[in-house]
C-alpha positions in Angstrom: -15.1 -12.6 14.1 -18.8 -13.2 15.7 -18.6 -9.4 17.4 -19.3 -6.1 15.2 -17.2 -3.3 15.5 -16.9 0.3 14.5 -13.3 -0.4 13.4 -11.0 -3.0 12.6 -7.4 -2.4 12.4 -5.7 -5.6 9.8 -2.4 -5.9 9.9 -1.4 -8.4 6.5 2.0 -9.9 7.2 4.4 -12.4 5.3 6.8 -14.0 7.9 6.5 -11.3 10.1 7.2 -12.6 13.4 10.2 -10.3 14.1 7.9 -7.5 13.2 4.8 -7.6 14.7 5.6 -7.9 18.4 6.5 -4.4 18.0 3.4 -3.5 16.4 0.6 -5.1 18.6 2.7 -3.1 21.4 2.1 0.1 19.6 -2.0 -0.9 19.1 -2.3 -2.6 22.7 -1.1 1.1 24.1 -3.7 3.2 21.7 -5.6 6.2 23.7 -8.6 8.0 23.3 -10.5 4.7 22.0 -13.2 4.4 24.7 -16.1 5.8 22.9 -16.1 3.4 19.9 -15.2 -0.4 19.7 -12.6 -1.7 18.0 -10.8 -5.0 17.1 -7.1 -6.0 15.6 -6.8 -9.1 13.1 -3.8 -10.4 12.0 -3.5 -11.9 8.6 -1.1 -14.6 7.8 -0.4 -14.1 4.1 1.2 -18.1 4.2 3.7 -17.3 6.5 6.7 -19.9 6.7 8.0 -18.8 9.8 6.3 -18.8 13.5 4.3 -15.7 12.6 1.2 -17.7 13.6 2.8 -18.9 17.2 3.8 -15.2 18.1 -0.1 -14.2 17.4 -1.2 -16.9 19.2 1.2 -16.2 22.7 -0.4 -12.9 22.3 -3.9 -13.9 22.4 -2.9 -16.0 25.0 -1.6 -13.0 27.2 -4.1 -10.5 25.9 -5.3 -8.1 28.9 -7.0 -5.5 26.2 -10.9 -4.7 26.0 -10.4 -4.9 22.1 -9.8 -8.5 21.2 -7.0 -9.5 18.3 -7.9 -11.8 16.1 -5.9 -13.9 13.7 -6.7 -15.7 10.1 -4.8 -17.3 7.4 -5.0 -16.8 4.0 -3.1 -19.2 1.5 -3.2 -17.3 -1.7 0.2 -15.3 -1.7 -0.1 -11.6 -2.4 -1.0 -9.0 -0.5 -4.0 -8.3 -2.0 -5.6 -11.2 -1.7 -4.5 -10.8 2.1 -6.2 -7.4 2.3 -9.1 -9.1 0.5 -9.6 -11.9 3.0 -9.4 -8.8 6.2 -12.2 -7.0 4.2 -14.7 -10.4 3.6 -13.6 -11.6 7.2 -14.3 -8.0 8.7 -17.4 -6.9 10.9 -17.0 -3.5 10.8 -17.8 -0.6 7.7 -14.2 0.7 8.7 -10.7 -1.3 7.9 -7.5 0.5 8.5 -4.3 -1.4 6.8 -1.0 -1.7 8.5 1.5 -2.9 7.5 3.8 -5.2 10.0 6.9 -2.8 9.3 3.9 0.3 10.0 4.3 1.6 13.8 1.5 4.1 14.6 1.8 7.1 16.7 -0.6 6.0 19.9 -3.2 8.0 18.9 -3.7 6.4 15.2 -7.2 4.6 15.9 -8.8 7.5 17.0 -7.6 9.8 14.3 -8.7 7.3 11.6 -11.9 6.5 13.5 -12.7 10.1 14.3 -12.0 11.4 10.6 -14.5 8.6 9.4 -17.2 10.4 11.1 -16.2 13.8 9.9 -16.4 12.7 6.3 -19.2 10.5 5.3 -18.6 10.2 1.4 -15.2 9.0 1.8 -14.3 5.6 0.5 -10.2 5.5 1.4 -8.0 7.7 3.6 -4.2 7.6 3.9 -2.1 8.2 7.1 0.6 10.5 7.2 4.2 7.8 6.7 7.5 8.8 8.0 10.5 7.0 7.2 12.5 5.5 10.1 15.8 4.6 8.3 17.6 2.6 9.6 21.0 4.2 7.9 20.1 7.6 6.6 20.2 7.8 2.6 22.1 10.1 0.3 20.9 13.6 -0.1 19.4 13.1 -3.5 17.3 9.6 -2.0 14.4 12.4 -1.4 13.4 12.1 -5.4 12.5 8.3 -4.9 10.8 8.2 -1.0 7.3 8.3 -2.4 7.7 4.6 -4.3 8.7 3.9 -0.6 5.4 4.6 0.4 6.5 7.9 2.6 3.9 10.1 2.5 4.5 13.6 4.0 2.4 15.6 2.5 1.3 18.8 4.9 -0.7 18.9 7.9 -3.4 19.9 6.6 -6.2 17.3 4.8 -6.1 16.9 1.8 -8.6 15.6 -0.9 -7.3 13.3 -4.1 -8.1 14.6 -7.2 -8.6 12.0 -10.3 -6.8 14.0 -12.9 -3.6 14.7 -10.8 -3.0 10.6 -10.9 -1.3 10.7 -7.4 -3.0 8.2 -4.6 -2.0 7.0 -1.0 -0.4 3.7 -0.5 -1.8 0.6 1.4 0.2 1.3 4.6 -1.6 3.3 6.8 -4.9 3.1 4.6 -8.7 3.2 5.6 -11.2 1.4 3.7 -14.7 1.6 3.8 -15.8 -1.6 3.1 -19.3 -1.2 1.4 -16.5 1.3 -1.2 -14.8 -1.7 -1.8 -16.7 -4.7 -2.3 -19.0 -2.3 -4.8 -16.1 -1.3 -6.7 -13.2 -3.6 -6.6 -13.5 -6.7 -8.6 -13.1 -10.0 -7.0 -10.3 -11.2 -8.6 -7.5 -8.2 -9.2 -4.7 -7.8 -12.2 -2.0 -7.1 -9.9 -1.9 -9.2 -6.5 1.2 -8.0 -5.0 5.0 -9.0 -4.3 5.9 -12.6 -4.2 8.9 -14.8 -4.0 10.9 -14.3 -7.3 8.3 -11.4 -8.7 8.4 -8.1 -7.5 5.8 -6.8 -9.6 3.7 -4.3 -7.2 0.7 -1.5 -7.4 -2.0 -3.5 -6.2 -2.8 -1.0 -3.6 -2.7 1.4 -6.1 -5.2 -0.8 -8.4 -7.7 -1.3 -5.6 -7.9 2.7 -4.1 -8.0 3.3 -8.3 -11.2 1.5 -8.3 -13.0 3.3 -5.8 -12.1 6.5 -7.0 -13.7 5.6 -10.5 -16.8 4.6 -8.8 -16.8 7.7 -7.1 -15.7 7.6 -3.8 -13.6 10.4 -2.1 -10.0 9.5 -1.4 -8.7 11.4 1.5 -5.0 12.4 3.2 -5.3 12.8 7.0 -2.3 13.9 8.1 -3.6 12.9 12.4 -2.8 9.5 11.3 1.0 9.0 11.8 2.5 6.3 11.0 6.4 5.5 11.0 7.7 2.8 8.1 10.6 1.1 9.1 13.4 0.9 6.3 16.1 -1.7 7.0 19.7 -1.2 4.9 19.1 -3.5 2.5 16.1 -1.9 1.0 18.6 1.2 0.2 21.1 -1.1 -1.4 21.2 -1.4 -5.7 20.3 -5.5 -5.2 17.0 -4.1 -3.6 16.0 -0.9 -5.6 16.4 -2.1 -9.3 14.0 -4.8 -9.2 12.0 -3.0 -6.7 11.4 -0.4 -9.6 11.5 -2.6 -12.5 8.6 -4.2 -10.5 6.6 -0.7 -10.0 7.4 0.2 -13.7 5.8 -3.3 -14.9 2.9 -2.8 -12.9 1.9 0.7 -14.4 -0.3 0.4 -17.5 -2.7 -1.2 -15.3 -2.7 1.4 -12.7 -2.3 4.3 -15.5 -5.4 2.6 -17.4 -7.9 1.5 -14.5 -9.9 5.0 -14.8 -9.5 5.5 -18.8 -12.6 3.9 -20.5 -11.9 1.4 -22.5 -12.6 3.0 -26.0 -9.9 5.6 -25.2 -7.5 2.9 -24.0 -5.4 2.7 -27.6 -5.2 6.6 -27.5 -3.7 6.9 -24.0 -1.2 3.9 -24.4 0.5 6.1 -26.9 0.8 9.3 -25.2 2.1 7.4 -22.3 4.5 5.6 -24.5 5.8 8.3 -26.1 5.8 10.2 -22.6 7.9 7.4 -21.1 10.3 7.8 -24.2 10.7 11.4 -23.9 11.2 10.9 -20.0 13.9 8.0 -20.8 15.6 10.5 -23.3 16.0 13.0 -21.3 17.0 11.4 -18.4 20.2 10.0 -20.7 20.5 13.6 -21.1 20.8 15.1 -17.8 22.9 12.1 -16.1 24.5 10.5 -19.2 26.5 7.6 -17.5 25.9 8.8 -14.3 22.5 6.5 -14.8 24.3 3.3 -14.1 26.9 4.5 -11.3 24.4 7.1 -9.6 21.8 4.6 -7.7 19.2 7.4 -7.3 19.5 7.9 -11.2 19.7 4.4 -12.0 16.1 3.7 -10.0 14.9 6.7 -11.8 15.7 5.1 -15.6 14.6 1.8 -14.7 10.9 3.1 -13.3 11.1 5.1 -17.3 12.2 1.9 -19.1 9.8 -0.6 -16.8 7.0 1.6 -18.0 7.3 1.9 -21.2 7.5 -1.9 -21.7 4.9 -2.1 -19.2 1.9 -3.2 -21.5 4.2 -5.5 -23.6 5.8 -7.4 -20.4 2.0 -8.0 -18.6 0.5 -9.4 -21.7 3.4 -11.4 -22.3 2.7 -12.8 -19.0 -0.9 -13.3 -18.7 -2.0 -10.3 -16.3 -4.2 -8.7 -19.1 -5.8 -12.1 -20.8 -9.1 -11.2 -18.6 -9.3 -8.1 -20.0 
C-alpha cells in the first residue's frame, strides 16, 4: 500500500476462499463512505487453498473507488496475521473482520464515524450476532460469548479494567499508534493452528492497550453477523475449543497484574477455578459429561486451572 487512508478494513483469513466472496460483496456495497477514504486488504494467513486466486479475480474485476489490496503472511496464527495488516497499513485506523464476519452495509462508516467522536480510544468492538446455521439448544445462551457474539445494548459502552470482560477480534477497531506502543512484537499467544486450538490472542493484544491506557470501547452502530456452521455446535468442536480458551487464560488473566503481585493472584485464581469446578460437580453431577453445554462449561474450569502448568510445560512463558 503506497496510498494513505483514513481507514483500512483487514480481513485475516486461513483458506477462506468459500468465505470471502461473500464478504468483499458486503464491503464493495458499503454507504455513507464518501467523505473519508478507505481501503480493504486481505491477509492470507498461509492459505492452502485458492484463497489468493479468488482475491486476485476480484481485483481483477474491481469497479470500487476504494481499492482491495492483498498480502501474505507465512507465520501461522492469527495474530501474526493481524500484525502484518497493522505494519503493512497506511491508515491510524484498522477495523478486523473476520472472513466468516458479514457487516451490516453501513459498518465503515459507523466504525469510521465513532473514531472521530472519541479521540482517546485505542480499540472498539462491533456489535456480533450469531447466524446459526441450525439453531442451538435453549441453554447454548451461557457459552455464546466464547463464540465471540457480542450483544451487549445499544447503547456505547466503555470497558472497565477491573470488570476483566473485553471485545473479541471480529469486528475490532485498532488504532494503530495504540498498538504498536503497547503490544510487544512478538506475542505469548498467536492464535489457532492446525492440531492446537489454544486461543486469546485477541484478547492478549486489546489487554495490552488497555494497560497502557487506552480506552476500549463497545459501539453497538457496528453490526456485524458471525456465521456459525453445524459443526462448531457439535461435542468434537466445543471440548477442545474450550480446553483451548481455558489453556490460554493465565496469560490473559495476568497481562495487567504487575509482576510482583503475579504469585498472589495465581492462587486466588487457582483456588477460584477449584471452587468454580466443585461446584459445578455440584449443580450438574453427571449431567457434566452427557449435557454438552455443561460439559464446555467444566472443561473452560478444569483448562484454567491447569492453565499456568500446561503453557510452561510447553514453552509459552520461557520469555517471561
Amino acid at each position: 500500500m503506497n496510498n494513505c487512508f483514513d481507514f483500512i478494513v483487514a480481513i485475516p483469513t486461513y483458506n477462506g476462499e468459500h468465505r470471502l466472496p461473500e464478504l468483499l460483496e458486503r464491503l464493495k456495497n458499503q454507504i455513507n463512505t464518501e467523505q473519508f477514504s478507505w481501503a480493504i486488504v486481505v491477509v492470507d494467513n498461509n492459505s492452502t487453498d485458492h484463497t489468493a486466486k479468488v482475491v486476485q479475480s476480484y481485483q481483477e474485476n474491481w469497479q470500487c473507488p476504494y481499492p482491495l489490496y492483498y498480502c501474505f503472511e507465512p507465520k501461522q496464527g492469527a495474530a501474526y496475521a493481524r500484525q502484518k495488516a497493522i505494519l503493512e497499513a497506511t491508515s491510524e485506523l484498522i477495523g478486523f473482520l473476520d472472513d466468516d464476519n458479514y457487516p451490516n452495509s453501513n459498518w465503515v462508516s459507523a466504525a469510521y464515524k465513532f473514531s472521530q467522536q472519541h479521540s482517546h480510544v485505542g480499540a472498539y468492538g462491533s456489535q456480533i450476532h450469531p447466524n446459526w446455521e441450525v439453531e442451538p439448544t435453549e441453554d447454548f445462551h451461557r457459552i455464546t460469548t466464547f463464540l465471540a457474539i457480542t450483544e451487549r445494548g445499544n447503547l456505547p459502552l466503555l470497558y472497565q479494567a477491573q470488570k476483566k470482560i473485553l471485545p473479541p477480534s471480529a469486528g475490532l477497531v485498532i488504532r494503530r499508534q495504540a498498538y504498536l506502543e503497547s503490544v510487544p512484537s512478538q506475542p505469548i499467544l498467536t492464535g489457532r493452528v492446525s492440531g492446537n486450538m489454544i486461543t486469546g490472542e485477541d484478547i492478549e493484544m486489546v489487554s495490552y492497550l488497555q494497560k497502557a491506557g487506552w480506552e476500549i470501547w463497545y459501539n453497538p452502530d457496528m453490526e456485524i453477523y458471525h456465521q456459525i456452521p453445524k459443526v462448531r455446535l457439535t461435542r468434537e468442536y466445543l471440548i477442545p475449543f474450550f480446553q483451548g480458551i481455558g489453556r490460554s487464560r493465565y496469560v490473559t488473566r495476568m497481562v495487567n497484574i504487575k509482576t510482583i503481585h503475579q504469585p498472589f493472584w495465581l492462587l486466588l485464581y487457582l483456588a477460584n477455578d477449584l471452587r468454580k469446578i466443585l461446584l459445578h460437580l455440584l449443580k450438574y453431577r453427571t449431567k457434566v459429561k452427557t449435557d454438552l453445554v455443561a460439559a464446555c462449561e467444566m472443561q473452560l474450569y478444569i483448562s484454567s486451572l491447569v492453565s499456568p502448568f500446561y503453557l510452561w510445560k510447553h514453552g509459552y512463558l520461557k520469555s517471561k
